[in-house]
C-alpha positions as CSV (number, residue, x, y, z in Angstrom):
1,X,261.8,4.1,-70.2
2,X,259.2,6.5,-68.5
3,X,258.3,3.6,-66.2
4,X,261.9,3.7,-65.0
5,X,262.1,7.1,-64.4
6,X,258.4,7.4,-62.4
7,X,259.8,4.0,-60.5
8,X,263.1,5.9,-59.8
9,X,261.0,9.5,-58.5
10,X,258.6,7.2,-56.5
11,X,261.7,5.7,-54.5
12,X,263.6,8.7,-54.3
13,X,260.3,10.4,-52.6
14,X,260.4,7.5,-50.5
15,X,263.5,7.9,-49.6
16,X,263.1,11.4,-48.9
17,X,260.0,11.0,-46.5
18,X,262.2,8.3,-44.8
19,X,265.0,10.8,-44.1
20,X,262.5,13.7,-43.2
21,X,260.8,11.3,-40.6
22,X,264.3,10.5,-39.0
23,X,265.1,14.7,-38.7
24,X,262.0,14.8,-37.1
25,X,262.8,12.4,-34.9
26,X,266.0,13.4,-33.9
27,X,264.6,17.1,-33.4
28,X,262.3,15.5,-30.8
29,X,265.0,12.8,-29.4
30,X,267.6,15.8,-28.8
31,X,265.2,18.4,-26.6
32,X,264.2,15.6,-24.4
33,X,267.1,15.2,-22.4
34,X,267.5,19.1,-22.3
35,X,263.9,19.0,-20.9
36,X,265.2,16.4,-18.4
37,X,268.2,18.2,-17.9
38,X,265.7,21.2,-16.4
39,X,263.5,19.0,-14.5
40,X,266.6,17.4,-12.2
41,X,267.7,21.5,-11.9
42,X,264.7,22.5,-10.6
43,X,264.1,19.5,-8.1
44,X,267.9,20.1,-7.1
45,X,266.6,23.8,-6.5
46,X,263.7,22.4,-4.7
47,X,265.5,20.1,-2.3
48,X,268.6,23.0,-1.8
49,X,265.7,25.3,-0.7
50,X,264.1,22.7,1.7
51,X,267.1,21.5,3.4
52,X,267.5,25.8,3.7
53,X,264.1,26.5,5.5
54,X,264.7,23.2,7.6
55,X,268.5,24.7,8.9
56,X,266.2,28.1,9.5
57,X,263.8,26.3,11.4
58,X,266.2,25.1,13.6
59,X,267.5,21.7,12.0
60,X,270.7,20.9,12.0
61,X,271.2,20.2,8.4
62,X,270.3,17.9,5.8
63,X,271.0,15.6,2.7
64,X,268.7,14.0,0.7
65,X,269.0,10.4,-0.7
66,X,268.5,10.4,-4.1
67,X,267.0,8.0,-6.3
68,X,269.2,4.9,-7.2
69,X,271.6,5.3,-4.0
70,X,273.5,8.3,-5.5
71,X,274.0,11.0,-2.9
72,X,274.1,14.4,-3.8
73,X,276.4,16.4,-6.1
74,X,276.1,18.7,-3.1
75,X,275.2,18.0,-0.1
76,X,273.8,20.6,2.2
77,X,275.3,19.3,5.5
78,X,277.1,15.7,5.6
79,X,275.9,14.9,9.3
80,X,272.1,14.5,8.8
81,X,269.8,12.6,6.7
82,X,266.2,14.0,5.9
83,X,263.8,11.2,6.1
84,X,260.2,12.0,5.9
85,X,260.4,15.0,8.2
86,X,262.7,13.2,10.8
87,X,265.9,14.0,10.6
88,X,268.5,11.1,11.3
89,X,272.1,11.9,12.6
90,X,274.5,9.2,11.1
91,X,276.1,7.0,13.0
92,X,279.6,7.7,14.7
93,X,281.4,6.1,17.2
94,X,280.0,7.0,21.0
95,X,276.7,8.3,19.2
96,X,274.0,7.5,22.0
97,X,270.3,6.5,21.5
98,X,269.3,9.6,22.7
99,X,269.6,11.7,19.7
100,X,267.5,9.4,17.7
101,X,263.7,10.4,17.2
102,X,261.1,8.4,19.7
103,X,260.1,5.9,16.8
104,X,263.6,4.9,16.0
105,X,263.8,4.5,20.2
106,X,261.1,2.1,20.7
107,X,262.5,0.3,17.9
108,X,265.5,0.2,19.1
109,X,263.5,-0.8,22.8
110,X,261.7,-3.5,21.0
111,X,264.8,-5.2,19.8
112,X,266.7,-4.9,23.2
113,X,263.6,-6.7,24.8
114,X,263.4,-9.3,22.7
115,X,264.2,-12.9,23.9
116,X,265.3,-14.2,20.4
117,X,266.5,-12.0,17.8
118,X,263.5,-10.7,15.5
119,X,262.9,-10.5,12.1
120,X,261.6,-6.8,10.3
121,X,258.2,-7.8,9.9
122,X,257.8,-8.8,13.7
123,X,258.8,-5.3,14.2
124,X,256.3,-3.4,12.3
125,X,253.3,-5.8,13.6
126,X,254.3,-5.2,17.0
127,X,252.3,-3.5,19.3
128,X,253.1,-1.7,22.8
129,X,250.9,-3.0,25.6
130,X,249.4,0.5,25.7
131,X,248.5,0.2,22.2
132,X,246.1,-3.4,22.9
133,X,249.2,-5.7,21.6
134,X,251.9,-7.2,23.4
């Protein structure tokens, strides 16, 4: 009978170490997305701030993409886009050219030239004849 009883305290310690091992992990499973939680406030915080100095600086406003396609919970101001450090306006109806920055221009240039219509990666190898391409 004392074999039964040692077999019986040798799975029950089993069992135990089983069920501490889960706590544990749970413990770690349920600070991570509160850690998370503080990373996406504080780069909320960081891009609010940004698109803040940018308006100070004389912008006209910005929103961010954010990863995935989602826009912002809270957009700082609908009517611009920050891209890089050039702003975009969106499109609306009667929007000129004009307001675009020069690179989106010549793009734009390049495309209106063009004899046939072009695909994306004609666009980014061409050159303008004051650059040694044609």
């Amino acid at each position: 009978m004392g074999s039964s009883i040692g077999e019986l305290e040798a799975r029950e310690a089993a069992a135990r170490a089983r069920v501490e091992a889960l706590e544990a992990e749970l413990a770690r499973l349920t600070a991570r997305p509160e850690d998370e939680r503080e990373a996406w406030s504080r780069l909320r915080i960081a891009r609010e701030t940004v698109a803040e100095v940018i308006m100070d600086l004389g912008g006209s406003g910005a929103t961010t993409p954010v990863a995935g396609g989602a826009e912002p919970e809270n957009p700082v101001h609908p009517g611009v886009r920050v891209v890089g450090a050039i702003t975009v306006p969106h499109w609306r109806q009667g929007l000129s050219a004009a307001v675009l920055p020069d690179v989106y221009r010549d793009i734009i240039e390049v495309l209106t030239d063009a004899a046939k219509p072009m695909q994306a990666k004609q666009i980014a190898v061409w050159r303008s004849p004051g650059q040694g391409g044609g």
